[in-house]
N, C-alpha and C positions, 0 to 999 in steps of 0.2 A: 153448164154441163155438170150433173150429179157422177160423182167419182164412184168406183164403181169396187168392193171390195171382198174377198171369201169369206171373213167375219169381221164385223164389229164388236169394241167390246167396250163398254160406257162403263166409266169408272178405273182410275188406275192404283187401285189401292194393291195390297200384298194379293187378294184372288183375282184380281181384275191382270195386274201386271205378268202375273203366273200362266194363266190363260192364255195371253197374250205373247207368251212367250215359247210357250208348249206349240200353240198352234204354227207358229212362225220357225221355229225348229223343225216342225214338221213341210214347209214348203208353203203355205198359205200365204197371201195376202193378209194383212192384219191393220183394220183402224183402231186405235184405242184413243180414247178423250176421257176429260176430267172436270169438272165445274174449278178444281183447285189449282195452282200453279205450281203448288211447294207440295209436300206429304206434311201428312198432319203431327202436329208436334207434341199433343197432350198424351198422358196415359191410356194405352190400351195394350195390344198383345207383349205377354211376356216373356215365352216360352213356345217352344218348338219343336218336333221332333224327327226322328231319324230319318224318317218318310218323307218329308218335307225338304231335307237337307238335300236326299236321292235327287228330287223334283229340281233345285238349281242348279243338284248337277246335271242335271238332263238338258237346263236351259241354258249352258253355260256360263252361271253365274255364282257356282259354289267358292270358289276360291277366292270372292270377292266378298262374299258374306260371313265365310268363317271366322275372317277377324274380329267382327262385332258379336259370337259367343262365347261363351263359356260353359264348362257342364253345369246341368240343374244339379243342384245339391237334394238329400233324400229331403224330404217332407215329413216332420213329424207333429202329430196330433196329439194335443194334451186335451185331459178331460176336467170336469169340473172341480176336481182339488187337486189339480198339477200335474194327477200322473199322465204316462204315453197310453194312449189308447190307438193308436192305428200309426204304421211308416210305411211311406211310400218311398219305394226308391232304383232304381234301373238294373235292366239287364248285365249279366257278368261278362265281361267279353271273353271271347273275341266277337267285337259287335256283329249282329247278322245284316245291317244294313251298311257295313262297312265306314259310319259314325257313331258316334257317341249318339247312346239314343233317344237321351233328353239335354236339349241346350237352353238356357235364356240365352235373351239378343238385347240388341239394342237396336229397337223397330223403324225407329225414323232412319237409323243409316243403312240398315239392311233395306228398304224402302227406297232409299237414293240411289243405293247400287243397281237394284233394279230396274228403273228409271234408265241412271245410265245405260245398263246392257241393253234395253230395249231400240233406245235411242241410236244403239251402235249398229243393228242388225236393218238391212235394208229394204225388208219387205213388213214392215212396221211402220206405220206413221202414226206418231204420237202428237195427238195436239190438247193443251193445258188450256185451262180457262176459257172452259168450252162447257157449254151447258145442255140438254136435248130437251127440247121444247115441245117434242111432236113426235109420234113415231104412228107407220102405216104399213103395212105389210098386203103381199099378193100372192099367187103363189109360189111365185119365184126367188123373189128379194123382199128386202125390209126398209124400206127407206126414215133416216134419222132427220130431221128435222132439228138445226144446234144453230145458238144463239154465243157467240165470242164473246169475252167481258167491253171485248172496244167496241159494241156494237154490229159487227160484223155477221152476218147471215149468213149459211151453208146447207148442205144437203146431201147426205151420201148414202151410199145403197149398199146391202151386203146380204151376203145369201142366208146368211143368219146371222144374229144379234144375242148375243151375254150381257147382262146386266147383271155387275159387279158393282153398282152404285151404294152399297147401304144400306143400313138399315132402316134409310126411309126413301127407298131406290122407288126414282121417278118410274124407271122402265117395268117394274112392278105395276106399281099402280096403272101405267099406260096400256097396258095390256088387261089389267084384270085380274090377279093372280094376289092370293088371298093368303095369310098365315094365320094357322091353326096354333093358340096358345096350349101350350104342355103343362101349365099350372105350377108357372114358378116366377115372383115378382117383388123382390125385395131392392131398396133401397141400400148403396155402399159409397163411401167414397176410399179413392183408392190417391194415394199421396207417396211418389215416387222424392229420396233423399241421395243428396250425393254426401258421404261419409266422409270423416277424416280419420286418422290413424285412431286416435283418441274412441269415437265416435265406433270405428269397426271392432274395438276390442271390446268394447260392451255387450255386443251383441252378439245372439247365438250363432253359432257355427252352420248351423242347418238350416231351412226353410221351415217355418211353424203355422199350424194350424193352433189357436187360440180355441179350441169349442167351450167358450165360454158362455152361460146365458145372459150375462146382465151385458155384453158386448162382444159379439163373435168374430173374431176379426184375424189377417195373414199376416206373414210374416215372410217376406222374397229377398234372396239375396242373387244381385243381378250382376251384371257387368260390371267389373273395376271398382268404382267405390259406389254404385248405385245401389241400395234398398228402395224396396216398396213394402208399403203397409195396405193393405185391403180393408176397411172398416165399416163394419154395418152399423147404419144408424137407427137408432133407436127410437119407437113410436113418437110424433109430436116434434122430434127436430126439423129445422129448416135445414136444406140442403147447405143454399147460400150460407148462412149463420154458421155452421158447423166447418164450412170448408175454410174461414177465414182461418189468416194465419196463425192469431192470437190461440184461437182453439185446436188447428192442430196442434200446435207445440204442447198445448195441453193434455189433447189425447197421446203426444208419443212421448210423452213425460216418464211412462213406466221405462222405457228404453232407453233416450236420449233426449239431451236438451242444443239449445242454438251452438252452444260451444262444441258440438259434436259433430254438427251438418247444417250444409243447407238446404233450404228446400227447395226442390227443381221443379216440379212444375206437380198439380194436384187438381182433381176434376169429380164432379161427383155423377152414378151413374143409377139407374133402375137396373138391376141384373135381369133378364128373362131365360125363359122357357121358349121356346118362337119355332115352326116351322113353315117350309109352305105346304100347302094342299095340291098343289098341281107346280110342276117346274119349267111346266114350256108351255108355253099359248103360240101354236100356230110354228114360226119360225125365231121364235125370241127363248131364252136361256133364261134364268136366274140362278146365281150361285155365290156363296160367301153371304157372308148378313145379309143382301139381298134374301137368300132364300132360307136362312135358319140364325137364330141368334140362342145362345146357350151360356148359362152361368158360367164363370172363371178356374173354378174348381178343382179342374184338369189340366186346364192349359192348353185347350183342344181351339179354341176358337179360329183363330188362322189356320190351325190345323185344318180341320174342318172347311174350310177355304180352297185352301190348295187341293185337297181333295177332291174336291166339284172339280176345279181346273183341270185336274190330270184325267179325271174320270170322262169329261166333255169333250176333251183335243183328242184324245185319239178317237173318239168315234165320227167324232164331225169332221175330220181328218180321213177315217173309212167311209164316209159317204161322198164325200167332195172329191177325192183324187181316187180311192178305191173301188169304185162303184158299189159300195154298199148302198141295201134298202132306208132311204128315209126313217121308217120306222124303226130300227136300229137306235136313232136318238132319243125314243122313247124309254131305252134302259136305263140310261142315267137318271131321271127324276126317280125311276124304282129303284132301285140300285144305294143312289146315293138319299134319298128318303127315309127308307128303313133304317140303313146304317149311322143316322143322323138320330133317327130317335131313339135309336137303342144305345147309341152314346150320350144322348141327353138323360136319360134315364139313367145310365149310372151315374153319371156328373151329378144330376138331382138328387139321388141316392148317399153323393157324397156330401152334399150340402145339406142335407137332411141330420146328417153327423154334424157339422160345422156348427150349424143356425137353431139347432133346438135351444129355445129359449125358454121353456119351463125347467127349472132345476132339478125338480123331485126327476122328471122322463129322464133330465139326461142324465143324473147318477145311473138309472136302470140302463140308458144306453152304453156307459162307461161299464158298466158289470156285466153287460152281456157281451161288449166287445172283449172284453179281458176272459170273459169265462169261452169263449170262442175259440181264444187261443192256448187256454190253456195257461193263463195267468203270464205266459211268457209272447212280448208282441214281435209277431215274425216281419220281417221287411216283405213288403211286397212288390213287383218290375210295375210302373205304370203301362208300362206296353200290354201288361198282362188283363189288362183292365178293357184296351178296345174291340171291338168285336170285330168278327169277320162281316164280308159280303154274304149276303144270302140268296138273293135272286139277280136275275138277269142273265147277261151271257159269262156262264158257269155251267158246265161239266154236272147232269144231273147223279156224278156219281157221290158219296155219303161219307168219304173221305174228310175228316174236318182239317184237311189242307187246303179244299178248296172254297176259294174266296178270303184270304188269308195271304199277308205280302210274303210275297216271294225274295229269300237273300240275296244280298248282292257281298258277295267276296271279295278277298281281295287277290289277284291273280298275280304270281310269281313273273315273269320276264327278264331273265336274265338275271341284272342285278337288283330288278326293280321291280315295286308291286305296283299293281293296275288295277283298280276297278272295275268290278265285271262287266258294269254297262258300259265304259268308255269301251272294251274291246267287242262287244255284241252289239253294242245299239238298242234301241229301247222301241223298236217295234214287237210285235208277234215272238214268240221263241219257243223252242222245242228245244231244251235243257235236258241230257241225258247222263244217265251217273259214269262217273269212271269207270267202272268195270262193264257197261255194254256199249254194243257199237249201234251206229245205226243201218249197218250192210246189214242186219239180222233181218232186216221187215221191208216189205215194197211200198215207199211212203206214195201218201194219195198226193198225185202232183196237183190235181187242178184245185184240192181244197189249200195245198200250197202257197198255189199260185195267188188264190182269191184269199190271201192271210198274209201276204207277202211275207210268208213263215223264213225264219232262220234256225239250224238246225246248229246248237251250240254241243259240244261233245266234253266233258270235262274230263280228265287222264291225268293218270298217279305218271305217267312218263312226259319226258320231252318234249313227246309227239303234240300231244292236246294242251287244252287250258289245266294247268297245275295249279291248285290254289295254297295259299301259304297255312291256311289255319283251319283246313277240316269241316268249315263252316256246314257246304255246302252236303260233304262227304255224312256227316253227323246228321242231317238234315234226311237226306234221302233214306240213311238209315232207321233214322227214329220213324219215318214214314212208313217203312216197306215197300217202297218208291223206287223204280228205274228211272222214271222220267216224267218231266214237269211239263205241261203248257202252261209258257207263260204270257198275261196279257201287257200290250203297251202299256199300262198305268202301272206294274209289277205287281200284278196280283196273280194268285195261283187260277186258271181257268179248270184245270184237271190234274190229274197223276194216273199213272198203271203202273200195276206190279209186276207186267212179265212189259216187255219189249209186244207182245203179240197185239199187245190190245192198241200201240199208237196209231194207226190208221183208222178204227173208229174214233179215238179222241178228237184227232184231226178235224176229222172230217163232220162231226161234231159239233164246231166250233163254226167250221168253214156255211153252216147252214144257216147261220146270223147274216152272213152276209147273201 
C-alpha cells in the first residue's frame, strides 16, 4: 500500500527542512526524504538574516538556533591601493524584525537542530538515506518512486511535491524544468579556519572585501574562533592543486600562518548566476538551489531558500485546508521569480565591484565609487539592498510598502516582551495603528472568513498590544498608514490611509482565493 501524504518534500537541506516545517506548522501531513543520512559538513551558507530567523521562529525552532549566531560584522571593501571603497553594514535598532538583522551561523548545527525539530513534530516523517528514482503524477497526486541505501523499495503519494534536492535536483530534471543562466561563472575556493588567540589578533576586526585584480578574494569572520577566506582563482589553476594544503597556507600567508589556525575543512566551487524558467510542472514545486543558484556576495543564498519555503506553505496551505483555487500556486513561481533575479542582479552588480580584474577599470571603479560619495564612504544597511515583491497577490495599490516585510515588534506584557507573532500567529492579519479602532468600518465577513483573517489592534493603553519600542508606531507613521494587510509569509499585501478604505482591501485580497 502507497502511503498517502499533503506534501512531499525531497531533500532535507536548510529549504527543504523549512518547508517542511512551515507546512506542518500549518496542520499538513508532511513526507520529507534525503539521499544523505547526516547534513553536509563542507563549506557552504554563511550568513543569514533577520527574515529568516522570523521563519524558525514561526517553526518553532528559533531558540534552538540562536546559539550557533553571532552578529554579521559590517563588510568593508578595499580598492586597488588599500583604500575603502564601499561598507556594508545593518540596520540601527530597535530591529524591525525583532532580530539582529544580519547573523553568521554555523550551518551544519543550525541544520541538525532542524532535523531535530522536524523529527519531534508528529505529522512529519522524515526518512534519511533515501533516494527518488521515479516520479509520476495525475491529477490528483504525485507519486515518488525511492530506493533506501539498504536496498529497500517504497512508493508514496502526495497531493503535491517540493523539490528541495540541489543544485543538481533529481526532481528538476524528472519533470523537465530548465534553469536560465544570468551570466555569472567564475571559479573560488572558499577555506573555512578555526583561530587561536594569537591567530584572531592578526586579523581584521570587520569582514573584508579584497577588490583586488591580481586575486579578488573575502575575508568572514564567523562563529567563535571561525574565519573563512573566499578566493578566486586565477585563469589556468587546477582546482584540486590549489585547494591542497601546502598552497592554501600559502595563499593565507598574507594573514596567518599554521601557528595561528587550523584548517577545518575547504572545498572549491564554480559561483553561478542560475534560475529556473518555470517553477512548477504540473503538481511538483522547486525551491532553494533546486530552483536558483546565485553568487555569495550577499549572503542571500539560504536566504533565498527559506524564501521559496515560506512563500509555497502558506499557499499550498490555502488550497489544501482553505479551499483556495489551485491556480493560486501559480503565484509563487512569479512572485518568487522576479524577486530572485532582481536580487541576483544586485549580488552580480556586487561582484562586478569584487572581481574586476583589469587594473586600469578598476582604479576608475575605485574613483567613481569615492567620487559618488563624496570622497567620504557612507555605511550602508544590507537590508537596504533587497528588493520588494512586485507581483502576485499584492494590493494593486502604488504604496512602496507593499510587497515589502512587514515588522514584527516586540510587545510589552506585563513584565515581559513578546514577539508579535507568538501573540498573533502568522496566518492572514489586519494590523491596525494605535490610534484607530476597528468598530470605525463594517469589515466584509465572508472575505474574512475565506482569509481566515485576524484583526490585530495595537494601543498606546493596557487595553491592546503595547509595543515596547515604537517600531511599529514609526512605521505606520513614515507610511501615512492606519493599517496593514498582512500576508502569512509577513509580507505587506496593502495599506489605507483612512480606516474607510479596509473593506476593499479585504476584500481584495479575499478574490485570490
Amino acid at each position: 500500500m502507497t502511503d498517502m501524504f499533503d506534501v512531499a518534500v525531497v531533500g532535507c537541506g536548510p529549504s527543504g527542512a523549512i518547508a517542511a516545517g512551515l507546512l506542518a506548522e500549518r496542520g499538513l501531513s508532511v513526507f520529507v526524504c534525503d539521499r544523505a543520512r547526516d547534513v553536509y559538513a563542507l563549506p557552504r551558507a554563511f550568513a543569514i538574516d533577520h527574515e529568516i530567523l522570523r521563519i524558525f521562529q514561526q517553526i518553532g525552532a528559533v531558540d534552538q538556533v540562536l546559539p550557533w549566531t553571532e552578529p554579521f560584522t559590517p563588510s568593508e571593501y578595499f580598492g586597488v591601493d588599500g583604500q575603502m571603497i564601499k561598507r556594508l553594514t545593518t540596520v540601527d535598532p530597535p530591529y524591525p524584525q525583532g532580530y539582529v538583522p544580519s547573523v553568521v551561523f554555523n550551518q551544519p548545527e543550525a541544520e541538525r537542530v532542524l532535523r531535530a525539530h522536524l523529527a519531534s513534530v508528529d505529522n512529519i516523517e522524515i526518512a534519511l538515506g533515501v533516494e527518488v528514482v521515479g516520479l509520476t503524477q495525475d491529477a490528483d497526486s504525485v507519486t515518488l518512486a525511492l530506493n533506501r541505501d539498504d536496498g529497500v523499495k517504497r512508493e508514496v503519494r502526495a497531493r503535491y511535491v517540493i523539490g528541495c534536492d540541489g543544485a543538481s535536483s533529481k526532481v528538476r530534471t524528472l519533470v523537465g524544468l530548465a534553469l536560465e543562466d544570468l551570466g555569472f561563472d567564475e571559479p573560488w575556493m572558499v577555506v573555512d579556519v578555526k583561530v587561536n588567540e594569537q591567530g584572531a589578533a592578526k586579523l581584521p576586526k570587520t569582514s573584508v572585501q579584497y577588490c583586488e585584480p591580481q586575486r579578488p578574494c573575502t575575508f568572514l569572520i564567523g562563529t567563535g574562533h571561525h574565519r573563512r577566506w573566499e578566493i578566486s582563482l586565477n585563469a589556468g589553476e587546477d582546482p584540486a592543486e590549489i585547494a591542497s594544503e601546502a598552497n592554501v597556507w600559502k595563499l593565507l600567508s598574507r594573514w596567518i600562518t599554521p601557528d595561528d589556525a587550523t584548517l577545518w575543512r575547504r572545498a572549491t566551487y564554480r559561483f553561478h548566476a542560475l534560475v529556473a524558467k518555470d517553477w512548477r510542472a504540473g503538481r511538483v514545486f522547486v525551491a532553494g538551489d533546486a530552483a536558483h543558484q546565485q553568487p555569495p556576495f550577499l549572503g542571500q543564498g539560504m536566504c533565498q531558500g527559506a524564501r521559496d519555503a515560506s512563500n509555497l506553505a502558506w499557499k499550498l496551505h490555502a488550497v489544501l485546508k482553505l479551499a483556495a483555487p489551485d491556480c493560486l500556486l501559480d503565484t509563487y513561481g512569479a512572485e518568487r521569480g522576479l524577486h530572485v533575479r532582481q536580487l541576483t542582479t544586485k549580488i552580480k552588480e556586487i561582484g562586478a565591484v569584487i572581481c574586476e580584474r583589469d587594473a586600469e577599470k578598476a582604479r576608475r571603479r575605485d574613483a567613481h565609487l569615492l567620487e559618488a560619495c563624496g570622497g567620504v564612504v557612507q555605511s550602508m544597511p544590507r537590508q537596504n539592498m533587497l528588493p520588494r515583491l512586485e507581483t502576485g497577490v499584492l494590493a494593486s495599490s502604488k504604496s512602496p510598502l507593499v510587497g515589502t516585510l512587514f515588522p514584527q515588534p516586540w510587545i510589552v506584557r506585563g513584565n515581559d516582551r513578546i514577539r508579535l507573532d507568538a501573540l498573533t500567529g502568522c496566518g492572514w492579519r489586519l494590523v491596525i495603528d494605535a490610534s484607530e479602532h476597528e468598530s470605525d468600518v463594517a469589515m466584509p465577513e465572508l472575505a474574512m472568513r475565506q482569509l481566515a483573517l485576524s484583526v490585530v489592534t495595537m494601543s498606546a493603553s493596557t487595553d491592546g498590544l503595547r509595543e515596547a519600542d515604537n517600531v511599529l508606531t514609526n512605521w505606520f507613521a513614515r507610511a501615512g498608514a492606519v493599517a496593514a494587510l498582512v500576508r502569512p509569509d509577513h509580507y505587506v499585501y496593502g495599506v489605507v490611509e483612512t480606516m474607510a478604505g479596509v473593506p476593499e482591501l479585504v476584500e481584495s485580497a479575499a478574490k485570490f482565493f
